[in-house]
DRENNUSE-479237 format. One record per residue (C-alpha): residue number from 1; chain; x, y, z; residue in three letters. Coordinates in nm, 4 decimals. Layout:
BEGIN
NUM,A,X,Y,Z,ala
...
***
This chain:
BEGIN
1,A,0.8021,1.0757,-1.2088,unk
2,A,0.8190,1.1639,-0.8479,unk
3,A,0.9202,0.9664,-0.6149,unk
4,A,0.8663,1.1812,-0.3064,unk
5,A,0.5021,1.3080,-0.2414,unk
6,A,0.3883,1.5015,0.0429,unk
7,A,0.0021,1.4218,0.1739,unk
8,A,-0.2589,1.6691,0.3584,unk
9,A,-0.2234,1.5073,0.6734,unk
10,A,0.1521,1.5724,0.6851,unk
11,A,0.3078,1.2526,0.6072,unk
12,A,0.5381,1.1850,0.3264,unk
13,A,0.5701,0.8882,0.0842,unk
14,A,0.8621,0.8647,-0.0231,unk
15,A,1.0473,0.5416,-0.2059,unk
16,A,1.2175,0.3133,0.0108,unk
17,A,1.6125,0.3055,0.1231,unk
18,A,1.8462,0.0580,0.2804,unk
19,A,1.8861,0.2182,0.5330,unk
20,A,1.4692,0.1204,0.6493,unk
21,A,1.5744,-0.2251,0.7002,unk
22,A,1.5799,-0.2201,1.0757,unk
23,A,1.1914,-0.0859,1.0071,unk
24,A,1.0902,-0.2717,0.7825,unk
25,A,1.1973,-0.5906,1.0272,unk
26,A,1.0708,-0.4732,1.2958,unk
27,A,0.6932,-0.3976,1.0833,unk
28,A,0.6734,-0.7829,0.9791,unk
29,A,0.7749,-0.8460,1.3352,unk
30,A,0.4000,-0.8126,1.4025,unk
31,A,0.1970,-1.1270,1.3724,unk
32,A,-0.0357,-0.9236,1.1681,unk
33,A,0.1567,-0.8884,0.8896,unk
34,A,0.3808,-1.1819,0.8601,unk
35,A,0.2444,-1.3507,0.6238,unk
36,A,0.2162,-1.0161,0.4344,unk
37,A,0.5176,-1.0944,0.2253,unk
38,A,0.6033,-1.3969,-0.0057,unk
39,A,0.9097,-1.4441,0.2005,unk
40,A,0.9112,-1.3917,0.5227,unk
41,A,1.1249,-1.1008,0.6830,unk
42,A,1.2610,-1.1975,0.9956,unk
43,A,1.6195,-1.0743,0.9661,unk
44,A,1.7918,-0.7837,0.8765,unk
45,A,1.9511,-0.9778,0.5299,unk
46,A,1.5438,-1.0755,0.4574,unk
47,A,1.4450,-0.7091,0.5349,unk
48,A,1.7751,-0.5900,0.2901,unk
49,A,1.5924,-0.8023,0.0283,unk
50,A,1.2771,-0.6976,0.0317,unk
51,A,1.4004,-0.3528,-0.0134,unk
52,A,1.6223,-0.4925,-0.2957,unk
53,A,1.2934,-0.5848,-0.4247,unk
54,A,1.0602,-0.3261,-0.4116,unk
55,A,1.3553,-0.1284,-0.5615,unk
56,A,1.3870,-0.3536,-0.8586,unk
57,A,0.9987,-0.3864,-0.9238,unk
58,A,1.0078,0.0842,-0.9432,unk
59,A,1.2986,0.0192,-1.1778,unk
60,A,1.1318,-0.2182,-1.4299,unk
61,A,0.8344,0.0160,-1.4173,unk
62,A,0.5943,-0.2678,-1.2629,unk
63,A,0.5359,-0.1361,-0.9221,unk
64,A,0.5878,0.1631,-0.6908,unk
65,A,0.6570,0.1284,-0.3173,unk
66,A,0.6415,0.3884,-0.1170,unk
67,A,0.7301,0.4084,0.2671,unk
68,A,0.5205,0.6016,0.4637,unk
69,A,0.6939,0.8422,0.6822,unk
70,A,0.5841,1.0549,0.9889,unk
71,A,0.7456,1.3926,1.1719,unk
72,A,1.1026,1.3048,1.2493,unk
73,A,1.1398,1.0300,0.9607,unk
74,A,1.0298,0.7729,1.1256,unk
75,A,0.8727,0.4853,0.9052,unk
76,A,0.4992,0.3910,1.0041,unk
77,A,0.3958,0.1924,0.6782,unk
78,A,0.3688,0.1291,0.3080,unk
79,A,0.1678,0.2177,0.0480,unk
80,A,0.2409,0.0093,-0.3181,unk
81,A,0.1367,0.1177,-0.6460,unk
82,A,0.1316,-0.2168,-0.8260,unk
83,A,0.1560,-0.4836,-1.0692,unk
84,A,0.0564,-0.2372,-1.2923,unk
85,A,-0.0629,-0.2948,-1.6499,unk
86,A,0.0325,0.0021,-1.9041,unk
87,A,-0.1871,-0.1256,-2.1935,unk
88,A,-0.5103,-0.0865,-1.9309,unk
89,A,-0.4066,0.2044,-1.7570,unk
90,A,-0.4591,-0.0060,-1.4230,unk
91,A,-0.3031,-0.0777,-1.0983,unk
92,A,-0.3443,-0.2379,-0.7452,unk
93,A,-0.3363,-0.0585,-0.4112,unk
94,A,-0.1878,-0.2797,-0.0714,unk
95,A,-0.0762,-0.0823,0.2574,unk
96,A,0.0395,-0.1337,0.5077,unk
97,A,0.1009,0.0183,0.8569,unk
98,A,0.3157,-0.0280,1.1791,unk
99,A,0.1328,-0.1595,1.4713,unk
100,A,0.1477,0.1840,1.6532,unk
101,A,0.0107,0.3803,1.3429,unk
102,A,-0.2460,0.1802,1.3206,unk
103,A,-0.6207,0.3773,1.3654,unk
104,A,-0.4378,0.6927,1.3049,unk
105,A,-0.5528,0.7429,0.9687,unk
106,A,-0.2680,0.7106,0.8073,unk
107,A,-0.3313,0.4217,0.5511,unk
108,A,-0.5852,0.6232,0.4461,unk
109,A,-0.3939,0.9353,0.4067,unk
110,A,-0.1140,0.7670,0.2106,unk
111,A,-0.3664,0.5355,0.0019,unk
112,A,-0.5410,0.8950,-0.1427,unk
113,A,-0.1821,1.0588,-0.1537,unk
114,A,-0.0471,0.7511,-0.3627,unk
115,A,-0.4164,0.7558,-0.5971,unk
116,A,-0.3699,1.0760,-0.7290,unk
117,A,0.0613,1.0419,-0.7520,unk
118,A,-0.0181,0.7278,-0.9615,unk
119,A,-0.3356,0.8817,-1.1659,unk
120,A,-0.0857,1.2761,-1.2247,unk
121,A,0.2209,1.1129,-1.2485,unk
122,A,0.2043,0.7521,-1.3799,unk
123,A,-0.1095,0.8069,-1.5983,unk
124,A,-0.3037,0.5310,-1.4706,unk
125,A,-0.6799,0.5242,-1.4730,unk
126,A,-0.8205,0.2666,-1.2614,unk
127,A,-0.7073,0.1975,-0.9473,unk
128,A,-0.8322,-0.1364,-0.7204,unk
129,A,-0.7621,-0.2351,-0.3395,unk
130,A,-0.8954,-0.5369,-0.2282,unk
131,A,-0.8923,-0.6605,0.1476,unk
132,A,-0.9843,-0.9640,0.3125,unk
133,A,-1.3835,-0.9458,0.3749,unk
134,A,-1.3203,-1.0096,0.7913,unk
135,A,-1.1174,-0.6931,0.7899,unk
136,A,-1.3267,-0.3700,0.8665,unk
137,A,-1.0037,-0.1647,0.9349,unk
138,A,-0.9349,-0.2383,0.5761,unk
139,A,-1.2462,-0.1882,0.4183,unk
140,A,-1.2714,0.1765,0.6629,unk
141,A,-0.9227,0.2941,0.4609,unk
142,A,-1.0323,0.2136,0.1221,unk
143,A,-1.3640,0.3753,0.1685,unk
144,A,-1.1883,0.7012,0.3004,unk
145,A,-0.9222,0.7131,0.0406,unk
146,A,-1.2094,0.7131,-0.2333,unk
147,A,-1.2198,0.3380,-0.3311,unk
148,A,-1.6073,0.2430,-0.4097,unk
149,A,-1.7233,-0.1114,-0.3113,unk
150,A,-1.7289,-0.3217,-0.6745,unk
151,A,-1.7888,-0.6457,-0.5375,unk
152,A,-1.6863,-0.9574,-0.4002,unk
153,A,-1.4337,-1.1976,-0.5049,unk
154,A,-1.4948,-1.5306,-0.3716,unk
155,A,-1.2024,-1.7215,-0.1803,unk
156,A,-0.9298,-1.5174,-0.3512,unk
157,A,-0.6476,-1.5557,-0.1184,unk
158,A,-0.4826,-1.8164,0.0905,unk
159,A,-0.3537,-1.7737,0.4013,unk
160,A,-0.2533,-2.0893,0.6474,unk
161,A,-0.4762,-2.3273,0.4218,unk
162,A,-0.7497,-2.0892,0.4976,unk
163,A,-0.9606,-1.9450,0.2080,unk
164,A,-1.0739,-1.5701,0.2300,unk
165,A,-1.2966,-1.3545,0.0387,unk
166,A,-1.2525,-1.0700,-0.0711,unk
167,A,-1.3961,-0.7590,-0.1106,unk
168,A,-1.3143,-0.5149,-0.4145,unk
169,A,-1.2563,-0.1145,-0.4299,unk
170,A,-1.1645,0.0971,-0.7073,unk
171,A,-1.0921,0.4301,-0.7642,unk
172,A,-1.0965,0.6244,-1.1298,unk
173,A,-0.9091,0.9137,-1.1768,unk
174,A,-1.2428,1.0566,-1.2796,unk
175,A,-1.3769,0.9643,-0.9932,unk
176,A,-1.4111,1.3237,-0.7447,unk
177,A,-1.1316,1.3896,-0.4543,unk
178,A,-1.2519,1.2413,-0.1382,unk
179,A,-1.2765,1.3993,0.1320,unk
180,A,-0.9117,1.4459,0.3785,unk
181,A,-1.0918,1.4604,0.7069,unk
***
């Protein structure tokens, strides 16, 4: 299984190393995404073991986190792979992207770069991304990395007490390329 994958746009996924800590800090520095992660990362040691993590999650075959990287190496986001569930063939998209990537279009390039990786080379069939129903950015990447609109799942996630809805995409490895532009 590869774990390096190169997309049209340029960027590279590629799996995650210690040495990304400093970036992956300084991403869940954002108030955006701080309460992106079950633990929050707001040192070097926290950012060391979510790394830890995402490595142990690729080596028990449950997940796949990629970082998304740009000319030069430098980190601009994630795109995950995961739980996924062998017996159905399934698995769930997140990303995520630095503040200054943002609008760039790279969560959409590395959500269609990670589809097809995980339909070729894990031999999954169906793959979902959700996002919170008052986030159009969100809904904008799924839509351009090929995720259809399935539904809506009512009050799904939690975030400061608040309730959210959410909004459902999948993608089947049927399902025709979209479109890179």
């Amino acid at each position: 299984m590869r774990d390096r994958v190169a997309t049209s746009s340029g960027l590279v996924l590629r799996r995650w190393k210690v040495e990304d800590a400093g970036a992956v800090m300084t991403a869940f520095a954002d108030p955006l995404m701080r309460g992106q992660s079950i633990e929050p990362v707001d040192s070097v040691q926290a950012a060391e073991r979510w790394l830890v993590a995402r490595d142990e999650q690729w080596a028990a075959d449950s997940s796949y986190s990629f970082a998304v990287v740009g000319g030069g190496g430098l980190v601009l986001g994630q795109v995950c792979v995961g739980p996924v569930d062998r017996r159905h063939a399934t698995g769930w998209v997140s990303h995520w992207t630095t503040a200054a990537a943002r609008g760039q279009g790279v969560a959409s390039g590395a959500c269609r770069a990670v589809a097809r990786w995980a339909f070729d080379d894990v031999g999954l069939f169906r793959l979902e991304l959700g996002h919170r129903v008052n986030n159009p950015a969100s809904c904008g990447v799924a839509c351009a990395a090929g995720f259809a609109v399935e539904g809506q799942q009512r009050q799904k996630l939690e975030y400061d007490g608040v309730r959210f809805d959410v909004e459902l995409h999948a993608r089947l490895a049927t399902d025709a390329e979209p479109d890179s532009s």
